[in-house]
C-alpha positions as CSV (number, residue, x, y, z in Angstrom):
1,X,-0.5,-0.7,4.8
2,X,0.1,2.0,7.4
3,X,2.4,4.5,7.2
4,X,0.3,6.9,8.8
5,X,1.7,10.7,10.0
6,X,1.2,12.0,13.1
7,X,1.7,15.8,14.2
8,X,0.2,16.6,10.9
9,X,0.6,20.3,9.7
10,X,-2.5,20.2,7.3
11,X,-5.7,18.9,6.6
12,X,-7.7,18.6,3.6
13,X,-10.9,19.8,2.4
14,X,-11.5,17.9,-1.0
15,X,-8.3,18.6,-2.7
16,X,-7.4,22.3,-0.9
17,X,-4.9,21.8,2.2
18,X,-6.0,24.3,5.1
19,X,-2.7,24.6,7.1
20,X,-2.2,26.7,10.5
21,X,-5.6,27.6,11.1
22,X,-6.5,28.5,14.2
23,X,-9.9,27.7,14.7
24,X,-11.5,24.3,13.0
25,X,-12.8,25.8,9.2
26,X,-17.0,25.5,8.1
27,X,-17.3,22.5,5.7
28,X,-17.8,24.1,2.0
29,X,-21.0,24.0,0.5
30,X,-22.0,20.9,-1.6
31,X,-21.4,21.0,-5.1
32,X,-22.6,19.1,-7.7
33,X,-19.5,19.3,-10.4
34,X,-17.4,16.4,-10.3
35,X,-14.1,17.1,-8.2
36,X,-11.1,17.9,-10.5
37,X,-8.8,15.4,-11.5
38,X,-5.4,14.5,-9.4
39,X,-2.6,16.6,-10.1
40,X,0.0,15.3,-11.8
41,X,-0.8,12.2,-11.1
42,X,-0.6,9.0,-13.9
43,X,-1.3,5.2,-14.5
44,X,1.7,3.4,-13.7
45,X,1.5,1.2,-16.2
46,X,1.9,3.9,-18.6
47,X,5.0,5.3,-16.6
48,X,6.2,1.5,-16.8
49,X,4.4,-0.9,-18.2
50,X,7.0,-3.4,-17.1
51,X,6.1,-3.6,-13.5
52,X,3.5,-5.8,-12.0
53,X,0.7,-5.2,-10.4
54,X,-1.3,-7.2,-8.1
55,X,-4.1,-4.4,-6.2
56,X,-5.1,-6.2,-3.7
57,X,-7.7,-3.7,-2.4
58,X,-9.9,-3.8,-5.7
59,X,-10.5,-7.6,-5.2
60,X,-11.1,-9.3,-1.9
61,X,-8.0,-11.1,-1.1
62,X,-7.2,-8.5,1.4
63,X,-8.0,-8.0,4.9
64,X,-11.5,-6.9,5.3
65,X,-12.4,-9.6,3.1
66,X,-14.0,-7.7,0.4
67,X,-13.3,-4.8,-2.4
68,X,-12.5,-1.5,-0.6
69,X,-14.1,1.5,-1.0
70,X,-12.4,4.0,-4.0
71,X,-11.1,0.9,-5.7
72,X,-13.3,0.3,-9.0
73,X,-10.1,-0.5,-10.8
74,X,-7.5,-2.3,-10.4
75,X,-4.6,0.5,-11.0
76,X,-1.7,1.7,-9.6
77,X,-1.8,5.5,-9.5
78,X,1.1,7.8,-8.2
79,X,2.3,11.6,-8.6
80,X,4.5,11.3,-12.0
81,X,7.7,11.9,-9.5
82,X,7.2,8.9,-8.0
83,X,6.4,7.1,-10.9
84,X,9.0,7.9,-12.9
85,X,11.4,6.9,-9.2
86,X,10.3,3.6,-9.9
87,X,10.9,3.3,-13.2
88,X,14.7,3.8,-12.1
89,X,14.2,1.6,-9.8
90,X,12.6,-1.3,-11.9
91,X,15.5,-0.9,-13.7
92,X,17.9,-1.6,-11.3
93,X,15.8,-4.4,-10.2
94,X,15.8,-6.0,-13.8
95,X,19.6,-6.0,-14.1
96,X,19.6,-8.3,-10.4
97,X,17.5,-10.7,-12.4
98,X,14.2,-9.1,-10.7
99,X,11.0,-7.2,-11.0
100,X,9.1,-5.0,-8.7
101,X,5.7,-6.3,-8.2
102,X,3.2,-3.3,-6.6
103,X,0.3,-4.0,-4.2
104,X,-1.0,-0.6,-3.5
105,X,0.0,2.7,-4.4
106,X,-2.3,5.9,-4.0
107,X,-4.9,4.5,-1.6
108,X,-8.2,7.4,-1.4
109,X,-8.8,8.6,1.7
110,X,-12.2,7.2,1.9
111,X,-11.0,3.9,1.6
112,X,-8.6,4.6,4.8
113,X,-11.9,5.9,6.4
114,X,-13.2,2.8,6.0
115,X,-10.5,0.6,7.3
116,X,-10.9,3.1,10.2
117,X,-14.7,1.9,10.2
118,X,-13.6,-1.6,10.1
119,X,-11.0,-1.9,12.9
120,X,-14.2,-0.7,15.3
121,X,-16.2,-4.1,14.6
122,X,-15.0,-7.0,16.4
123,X,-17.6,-9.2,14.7
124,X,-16.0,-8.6,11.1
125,X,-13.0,-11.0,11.0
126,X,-12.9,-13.2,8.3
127,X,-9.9,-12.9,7.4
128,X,-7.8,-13.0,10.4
129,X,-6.6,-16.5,10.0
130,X,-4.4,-15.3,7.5
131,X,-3.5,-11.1,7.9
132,X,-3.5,-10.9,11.9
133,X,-3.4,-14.4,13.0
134,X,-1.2,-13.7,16.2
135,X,-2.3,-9.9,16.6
136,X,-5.7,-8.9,18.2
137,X,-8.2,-7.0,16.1
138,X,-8.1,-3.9,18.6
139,X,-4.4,-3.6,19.0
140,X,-4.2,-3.4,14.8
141,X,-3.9,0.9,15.5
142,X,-1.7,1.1,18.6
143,X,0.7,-1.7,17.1
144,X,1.2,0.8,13.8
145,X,-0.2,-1.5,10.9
146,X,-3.5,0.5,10.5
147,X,-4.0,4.2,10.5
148,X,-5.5,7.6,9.4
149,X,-4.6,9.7,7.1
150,X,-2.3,7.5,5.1
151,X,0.8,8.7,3.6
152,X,-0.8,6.2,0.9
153,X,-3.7,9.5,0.1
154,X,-0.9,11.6,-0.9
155,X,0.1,9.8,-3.8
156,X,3.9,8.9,-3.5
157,X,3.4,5.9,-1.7
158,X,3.7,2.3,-2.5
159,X,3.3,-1.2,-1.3
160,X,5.5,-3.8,-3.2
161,X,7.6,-6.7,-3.5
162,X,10.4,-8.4,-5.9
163,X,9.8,-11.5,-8.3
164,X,12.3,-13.6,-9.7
165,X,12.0,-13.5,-14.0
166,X,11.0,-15.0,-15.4
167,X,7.7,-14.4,-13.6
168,X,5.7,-17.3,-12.6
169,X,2.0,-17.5,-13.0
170,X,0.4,-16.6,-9.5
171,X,-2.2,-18.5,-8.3
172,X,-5.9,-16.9,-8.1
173,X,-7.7,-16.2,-4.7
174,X,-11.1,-17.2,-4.6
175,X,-13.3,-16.1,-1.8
176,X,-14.5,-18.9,0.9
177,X,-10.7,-20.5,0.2
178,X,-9.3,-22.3,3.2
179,X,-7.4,-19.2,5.0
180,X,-3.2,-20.0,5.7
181,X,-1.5,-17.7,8.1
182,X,0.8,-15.1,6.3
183,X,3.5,-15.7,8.9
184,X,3.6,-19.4,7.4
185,X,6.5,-20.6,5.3
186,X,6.3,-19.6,1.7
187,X,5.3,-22.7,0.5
188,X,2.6,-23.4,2.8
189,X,0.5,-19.6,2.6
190,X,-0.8,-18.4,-0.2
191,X,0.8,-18.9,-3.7
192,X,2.2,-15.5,-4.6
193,X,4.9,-15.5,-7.1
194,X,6.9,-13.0,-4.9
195,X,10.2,-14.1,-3.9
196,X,10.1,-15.6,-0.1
197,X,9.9,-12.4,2.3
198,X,9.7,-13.8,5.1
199,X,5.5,-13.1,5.4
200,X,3.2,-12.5,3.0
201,X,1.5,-9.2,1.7
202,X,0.0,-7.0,4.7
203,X,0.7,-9.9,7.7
204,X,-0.2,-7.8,10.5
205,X,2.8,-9.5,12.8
206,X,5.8,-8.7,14.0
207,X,7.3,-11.1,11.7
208,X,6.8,-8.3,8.7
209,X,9.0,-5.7,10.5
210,X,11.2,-4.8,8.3
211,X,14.0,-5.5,10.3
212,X,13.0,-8.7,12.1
213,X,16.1,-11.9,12.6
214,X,13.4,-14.5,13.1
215,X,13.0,-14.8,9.4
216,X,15.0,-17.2,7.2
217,X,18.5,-15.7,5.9
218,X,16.7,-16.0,2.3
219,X,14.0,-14.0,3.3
220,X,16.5,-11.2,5.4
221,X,18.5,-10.9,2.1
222,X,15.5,-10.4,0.1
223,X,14.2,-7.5,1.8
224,X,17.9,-6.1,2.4
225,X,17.8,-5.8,-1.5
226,X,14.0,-4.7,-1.8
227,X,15.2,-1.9,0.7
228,X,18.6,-1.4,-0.9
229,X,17.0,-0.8,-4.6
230,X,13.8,1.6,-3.1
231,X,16.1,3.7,-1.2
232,X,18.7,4.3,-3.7
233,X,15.8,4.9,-6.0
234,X,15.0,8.2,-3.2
235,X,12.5,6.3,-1.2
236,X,11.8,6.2,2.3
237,X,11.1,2.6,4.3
238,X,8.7,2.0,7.1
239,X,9.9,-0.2,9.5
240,X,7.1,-2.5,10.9
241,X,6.2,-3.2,7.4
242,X,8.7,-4.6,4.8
243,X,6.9,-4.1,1.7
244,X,6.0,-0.1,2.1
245,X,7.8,2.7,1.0
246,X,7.5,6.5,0.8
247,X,9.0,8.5,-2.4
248,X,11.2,10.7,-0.1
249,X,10.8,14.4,-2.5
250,X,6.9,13.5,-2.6
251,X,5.3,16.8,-4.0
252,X,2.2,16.9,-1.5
253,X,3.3,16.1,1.6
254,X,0.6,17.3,3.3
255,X,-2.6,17.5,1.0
256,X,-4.6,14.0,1.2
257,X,-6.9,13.3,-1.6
258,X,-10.0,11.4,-2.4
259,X,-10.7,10.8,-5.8
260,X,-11.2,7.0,-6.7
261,X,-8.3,4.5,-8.2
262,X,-9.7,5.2,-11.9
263,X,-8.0,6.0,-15.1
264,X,-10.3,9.1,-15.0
265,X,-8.9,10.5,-12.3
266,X,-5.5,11.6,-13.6
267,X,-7.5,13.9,-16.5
């Protein structure tokens, strides 16, 4: 979920990166034509329609409990370099008997605003039992699994997982649900059809570091080949959080965008 930048060398002004200024620039002036349309960015589904997609920010099954801001479909958008990356890398993945699975991909930066907006009310945690259940609320930013900007706003960014093939049916999440921790053990948390990494989806716990020997050997081997196929496919891993992954030759490395997670966004 984080995979936030610090020391950042830019910052954007709707969809224009102001770099090196010396003094902070005016706002511009409202304007009432609709922003232009990401560049070169695409559905992944028409890249691959192969891959599945589970968007957990356009539904509530997430951590805030609710639909996130910038979400009015559920799509995967990235720059057409890093879609096309993982369409080399579902390939590699289909031959181990495997699919990639995505979570979240280009995430607008409103919608990391408002996770900002979330972390600084205590009152709002309904969904801790099962995303943070060992991890205070206020230590969410200083531990590394929230942040702002998001490498997610620049488009080459993606949240994902394997599944074995053939795919199994995944259960649905419906709100008000009794809430199981995501550091529980696959068959006790919530029924996604991923293979067993250890933790599900966005468990805010050390237990999701990439890296960590206090999951089962099934679950180490699983994310040893999730990291093996994204990084030969030219992506870059984040270590407190198994399932994220950079495109390493992403084209805006330092422009952060806001237009919503809509087919009408990529023109």
């Amino acid at each position: 979920m984080a995979g936030w930048s610090k020391g950042l060398v830019g910052l954007t002004v709707g969809l224009v990166t102001v770099a090196g200024c010396g003094r902070p620039q005016p706002n511009p002036p409202p304007s009432t034509a609709p922003p232009p349309s990401l560049p070169d960015f695409v559905v992944l589904s028409d890249v691959d329609p192969r891959i599945l997609t589970d968007i957990r920010y356009a539904g509530p099954h997430n951590f805030v409990g609710r639909p996130v801001t910038g979400y009015p479909e559920p799509l995967c958008l990235l720059t057409t370099q890093a879609a096309e990356a993982l369409r080399r890398v579902q390939d590699a993945a289909l031959a181990t008997g495997h699919t990639l699975k995505v979570y979240d991909c280009y995430r607008p930066q409103s919608a990391a605003d408002e996770f900002v907006a979330w972390a600084r009310r205590p009152d709002e945690e309904q969904m801790k039992a099962e995303f943070y259940p060992r991890v205070a609320k206020s230590d969410l930013f200083d531990q590394g699994y929230l942040g702002a900007p998001t490498a997610h706003s620049r488009g080459s960014t993606v949240d994902l997982t394997l599944v074995d093939l053939p795919a199994r049916q995944q259960a649905g999440y419906l709100p008000g649900q009794p809430l199981v921790a995501c550091t529980a053990a696959q068959p006790q948390r919530f029924g996604d059809n991923s293979v067993d990494m250890g933790t599900g989806f966005d468990c805010f716990d050390p237990l999701a570091h990439t890296d960590s020997a206090r999951v089962s050997p099934t679950a180490r081997e699983n994310r040893r080949l999730l990291h093996r196929l994204m990084t030969d496919g030219g992506f870059v891993g984040y270590d407190r959080e198994w399932w994220h992954f950079r495109y390493r030759d992403e084209p805006w490395p330092d422009t952060y965008f806001d237009r919503p997670v809509a087919r009408s966004s990529v023109g």
